[in-house]
N, C-alpha and C positions, 0 to 999 in steps of 0.2 A: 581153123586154128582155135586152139582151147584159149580161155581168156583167161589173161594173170591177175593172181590174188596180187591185192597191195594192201600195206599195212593202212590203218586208219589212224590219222590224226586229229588234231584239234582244230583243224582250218575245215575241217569237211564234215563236223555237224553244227549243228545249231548251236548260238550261244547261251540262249539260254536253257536250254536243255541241258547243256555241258556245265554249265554255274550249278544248276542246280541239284545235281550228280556229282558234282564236285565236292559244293559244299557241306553235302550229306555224307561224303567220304570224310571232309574234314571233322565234322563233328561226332561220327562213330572214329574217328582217331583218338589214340590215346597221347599220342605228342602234341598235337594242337589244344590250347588251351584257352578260353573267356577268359579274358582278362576283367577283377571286377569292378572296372570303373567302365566296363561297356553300357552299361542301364544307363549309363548318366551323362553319357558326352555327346555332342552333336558332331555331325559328319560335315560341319558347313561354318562357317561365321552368318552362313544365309539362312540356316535354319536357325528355327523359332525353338524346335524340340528334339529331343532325341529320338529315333527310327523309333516304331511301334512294334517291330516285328521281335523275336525272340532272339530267331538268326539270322539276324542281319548283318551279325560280327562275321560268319561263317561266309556268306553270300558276298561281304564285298572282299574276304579275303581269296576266294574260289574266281572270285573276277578281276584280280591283283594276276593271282598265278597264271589266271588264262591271258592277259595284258603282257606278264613278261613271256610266256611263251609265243606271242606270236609278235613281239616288240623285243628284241635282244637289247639290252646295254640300257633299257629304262632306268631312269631312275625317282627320287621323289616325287621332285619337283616338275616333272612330266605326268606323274599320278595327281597330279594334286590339279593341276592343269584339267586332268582327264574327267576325273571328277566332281570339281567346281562346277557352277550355277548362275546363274543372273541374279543381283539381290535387287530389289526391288523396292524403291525409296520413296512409296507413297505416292504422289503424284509428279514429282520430277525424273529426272530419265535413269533408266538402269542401268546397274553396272556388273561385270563380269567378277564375281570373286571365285579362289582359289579354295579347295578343300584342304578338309583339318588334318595336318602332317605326321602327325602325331600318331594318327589312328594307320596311315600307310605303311609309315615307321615301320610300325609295333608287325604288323602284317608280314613284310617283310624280314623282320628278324627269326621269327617264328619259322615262318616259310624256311629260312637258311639253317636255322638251327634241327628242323627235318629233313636237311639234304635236298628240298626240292628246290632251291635255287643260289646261285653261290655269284661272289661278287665278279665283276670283270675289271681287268688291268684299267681301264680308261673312265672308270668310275660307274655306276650303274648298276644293274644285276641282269644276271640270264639263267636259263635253265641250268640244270646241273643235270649228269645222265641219266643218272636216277630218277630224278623229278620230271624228265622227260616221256622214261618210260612210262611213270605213273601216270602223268593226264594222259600220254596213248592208250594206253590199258583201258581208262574211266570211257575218255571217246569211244575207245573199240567196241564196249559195252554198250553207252548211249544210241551208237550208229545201230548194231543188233537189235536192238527193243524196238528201233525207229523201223526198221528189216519187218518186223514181225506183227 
């Protein structure tokens, strides 16, 4: 018996391979935009500084998208959760804080305002069809390169 093609998703390459194929798609986008208080904000009440990296804005927005794709009905306050850190208070005991909302927000809006992801009746977001096919497409790619 011939073996059947299946389509390839977002559950079936790597994460970080698929972030970072992602992200590189978000930033040759022309709808996605740096917002310009990115250089300046921390991603934490735990951190001390803001990321080092260029695209960093890009990278946690590419792993926002892949979070609701494979988490339907997420919302902030579950991102914020997700992303949070230990802070760490010197020599007494540490504690769990939450990441900065602000920045998921903003990720999220953006995201919805390119159709890749659109809100749910019961609060939350989830993919949108569009925004579906697009990380399958990106993965389809990723898994190909990984093939070869």
């Amino acid at each position: 018996m011939a073996e059947e093609e299946r389509g390839i998703c977002v559950r079936d390459v790597a994460a970080d391979a698929f972030i970072a194929a992602y992200a590189e798609h978000l930033k040759n986008s022309d709808k996605f935009e740096l917002p310009v208080w990115a250089d300046l904000v921390k991603t934490s009440t735990t951190k001390e500084l803001a990321p080092y990296g260029d695209d960093w804005y890009y990278i946690r927005a590419a792993s926002i998208a892949r979070k609701v794709y494979l988490r339907p009905g997420v919302g902030v306050g579950a991102l914020r959760k997700w992303y949070g850190c230990a802070f760490k208070n010197g020599v007494r005991h540490q504690h769990f804080k939450r990441a900065n909302a602000g920045i998921i927000r903003s990720v999220l809006i953006q995201l919805e305002e390119m159709k890749v992801t659109e809100k749910c009746e019961n609060g939350g977001r989830k993919m949108s069809r569009v925004g579906q096919q697009d990380l399958d497409r990106i993965a389809n790619a990723v898994f190909q390169e990984d093939e070869e």
